[in-house]
C-alpha positions as CSV (number, residue, x, y, z in Angstrom):
1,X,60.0,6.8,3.7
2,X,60.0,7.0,7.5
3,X,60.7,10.8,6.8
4,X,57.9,11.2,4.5
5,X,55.5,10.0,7.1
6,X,57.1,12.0,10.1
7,X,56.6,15.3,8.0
8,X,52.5,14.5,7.4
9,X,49.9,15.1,9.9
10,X,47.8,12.0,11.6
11,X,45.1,10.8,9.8
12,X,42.4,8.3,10.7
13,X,42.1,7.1,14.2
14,X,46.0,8.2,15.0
15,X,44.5,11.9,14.9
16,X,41.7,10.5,17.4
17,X,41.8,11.8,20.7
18,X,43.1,9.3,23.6
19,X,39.3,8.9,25.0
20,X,37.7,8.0,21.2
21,X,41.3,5.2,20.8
22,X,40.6,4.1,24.2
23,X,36.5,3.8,23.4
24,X,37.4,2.5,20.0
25,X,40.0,-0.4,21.3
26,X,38.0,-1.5,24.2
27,X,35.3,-2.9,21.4
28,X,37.7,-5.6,21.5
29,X,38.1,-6.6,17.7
30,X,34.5,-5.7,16.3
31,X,35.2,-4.5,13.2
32,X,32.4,-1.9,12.1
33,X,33.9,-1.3,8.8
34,X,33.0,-5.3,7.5
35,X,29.6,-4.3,8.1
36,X,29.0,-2.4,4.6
37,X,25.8,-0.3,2.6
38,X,22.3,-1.0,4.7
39,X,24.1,-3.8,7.0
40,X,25.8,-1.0,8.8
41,X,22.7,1.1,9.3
42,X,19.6,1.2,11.8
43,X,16.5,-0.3,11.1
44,X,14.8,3.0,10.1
45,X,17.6,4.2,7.8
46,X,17.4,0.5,6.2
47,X,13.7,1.0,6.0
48,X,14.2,4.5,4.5
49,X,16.7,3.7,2.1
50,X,14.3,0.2,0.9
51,X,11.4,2.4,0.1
52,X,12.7,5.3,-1.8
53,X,14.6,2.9,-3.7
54,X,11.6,1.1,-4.5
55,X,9.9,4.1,-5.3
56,X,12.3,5.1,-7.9
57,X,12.2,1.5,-9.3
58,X,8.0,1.9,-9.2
59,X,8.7,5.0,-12.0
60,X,10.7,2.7,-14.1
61,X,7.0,1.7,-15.5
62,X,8.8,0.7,-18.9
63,X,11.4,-1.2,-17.0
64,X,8.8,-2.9,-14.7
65,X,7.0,-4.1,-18.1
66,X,10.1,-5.5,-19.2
67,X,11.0,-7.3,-16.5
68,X,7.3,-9.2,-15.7
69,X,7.2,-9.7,-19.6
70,X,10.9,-11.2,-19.3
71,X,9.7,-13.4,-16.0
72,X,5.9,-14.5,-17.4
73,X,7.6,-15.9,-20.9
74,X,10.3,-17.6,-18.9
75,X,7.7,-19.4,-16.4
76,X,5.6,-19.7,-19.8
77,X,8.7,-21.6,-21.5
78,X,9.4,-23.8,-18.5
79,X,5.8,-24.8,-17.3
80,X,3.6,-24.2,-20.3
81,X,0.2,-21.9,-21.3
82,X,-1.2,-24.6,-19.2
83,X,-0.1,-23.4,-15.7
84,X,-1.6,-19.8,-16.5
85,X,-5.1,-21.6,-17.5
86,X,-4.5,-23.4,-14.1
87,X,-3.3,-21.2,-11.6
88,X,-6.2,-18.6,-13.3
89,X,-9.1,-20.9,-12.8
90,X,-7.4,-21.5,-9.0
91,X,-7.3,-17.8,-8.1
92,X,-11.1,-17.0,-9.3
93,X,-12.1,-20.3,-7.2
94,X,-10.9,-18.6,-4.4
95,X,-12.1,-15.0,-4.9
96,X,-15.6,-16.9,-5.6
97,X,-15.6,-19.0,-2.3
98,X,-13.7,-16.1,-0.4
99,X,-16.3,-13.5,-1.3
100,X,-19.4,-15.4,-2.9
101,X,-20.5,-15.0,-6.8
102,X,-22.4,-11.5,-5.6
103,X,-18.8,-10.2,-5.7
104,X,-18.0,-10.7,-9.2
105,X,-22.0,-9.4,-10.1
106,X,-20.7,-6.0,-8.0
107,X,-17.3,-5.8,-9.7
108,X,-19.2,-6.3,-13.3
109,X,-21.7,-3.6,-12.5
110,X,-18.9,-1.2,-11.8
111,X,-16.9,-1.7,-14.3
112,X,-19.6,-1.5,-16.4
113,X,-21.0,1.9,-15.4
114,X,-17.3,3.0,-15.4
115,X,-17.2,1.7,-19.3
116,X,-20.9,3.4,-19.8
117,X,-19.5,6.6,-18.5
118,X,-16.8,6.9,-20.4
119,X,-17.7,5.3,-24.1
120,X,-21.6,6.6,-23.3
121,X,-24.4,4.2,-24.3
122,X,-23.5,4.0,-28.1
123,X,-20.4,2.1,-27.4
124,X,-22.8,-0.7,-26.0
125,X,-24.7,-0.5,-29.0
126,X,-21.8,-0.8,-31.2
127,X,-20.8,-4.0,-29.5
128,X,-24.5,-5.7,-30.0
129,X,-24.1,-5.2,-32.8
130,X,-21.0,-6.9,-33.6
131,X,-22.4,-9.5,-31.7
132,X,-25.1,-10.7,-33.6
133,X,-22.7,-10.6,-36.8
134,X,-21.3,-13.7,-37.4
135,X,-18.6,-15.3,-35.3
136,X,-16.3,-17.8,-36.3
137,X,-14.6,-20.3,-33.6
138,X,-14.0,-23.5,-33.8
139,X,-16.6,-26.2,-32.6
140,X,-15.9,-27.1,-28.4
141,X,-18.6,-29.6,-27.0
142,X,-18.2,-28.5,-23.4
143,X,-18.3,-25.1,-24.5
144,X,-21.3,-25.3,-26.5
145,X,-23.5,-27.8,-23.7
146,X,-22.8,-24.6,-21.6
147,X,-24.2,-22.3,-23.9
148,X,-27.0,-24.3,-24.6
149,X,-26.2,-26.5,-27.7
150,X,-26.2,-29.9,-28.0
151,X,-22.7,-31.3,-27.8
152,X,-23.1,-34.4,-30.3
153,X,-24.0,-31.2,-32.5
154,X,-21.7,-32.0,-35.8
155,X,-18.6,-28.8,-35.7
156,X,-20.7,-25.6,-37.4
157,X,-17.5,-23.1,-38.5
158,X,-20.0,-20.1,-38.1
159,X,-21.9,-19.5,-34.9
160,X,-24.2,-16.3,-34.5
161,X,-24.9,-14.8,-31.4
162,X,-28.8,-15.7,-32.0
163,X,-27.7,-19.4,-31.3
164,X,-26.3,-18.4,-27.5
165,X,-28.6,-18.3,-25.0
166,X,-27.8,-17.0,-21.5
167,X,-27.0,-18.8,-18.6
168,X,-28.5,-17.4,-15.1
């Protein structure tokens, strides 16, 4: 075997010039080879590497869909429909006292001249319309004292949109 290995040229470090084994053994045991993948690379290569990575995660879109769907039904199974109701009514609290109720006016206004421009003005007739046809929902008494109903009112099946008046 001795023979086989004689006969071979140096590979590795053994084929190294005296200076690089002399540089190399004076790091005194600091093995750079357990440092594997980003851990072995500068800060900017790490940083390089994260991002295109998560840029060809980000055209995944399918994939990404999957994966929040797989997530929001496991938090759903473990804390309930509740905890979206509650963590939703938390988050527009905070929009509201972060940037006032003008903010959500603005956003409705743009969103609805970005829904006006695209369906034109007939699609707002269209939903009118379906508005004032009859509506079935269940009777809610805080729902209905907000709309304007009397909440000792006995549970109607039907409701029409004539029987909501605005709030302002």
């Amino acid at each position: 075997m001795n023979a086989e290995i004689q006969g071979q040229a140096k590979r590795g470090l053994a084929a190294a010039s005296q200076g690089t084994r002399s540089r190399v053994a004076r790091k005194g045991g600091v093995a750079p080879h357990n440092l594997r993948g980003l851990a072995a690379a500068d800060s900017e290569t790490r940083s390089r590497v994260a991002k295109s990575g998560g840029d060809a995660r980000a055209q995944d879109k399918e994939g990404l869909r999957r994966a929040g769907r797989k997530g929001g039904e496991a938090v759903k199974a473990e804390y309930g429909i509740e905890f979206y109701h509650s963590i939703g009514g938390k988050g527009g609290e905070s929009v509201k006292e972060k940037y006032g109720i003008d903010f959500y006016r603005e956003i409705g206004e743009k969103g609805g001249g970005i829904v006006k421009q695209k369906y034109g003005p007939k699609f707002y007739r269209e939903i009118a319309k379906r508005g004032r046809q009859t509506v079935k929902r269940p009777h809610v008494p805080d729902l209905d004292s907000a709309i304007g109903k009397k909440a000792e009112e006995p549970n109607k099946e039907e409701t029409t949109a004539n029987d909501i008046s605005v709030i302002q």
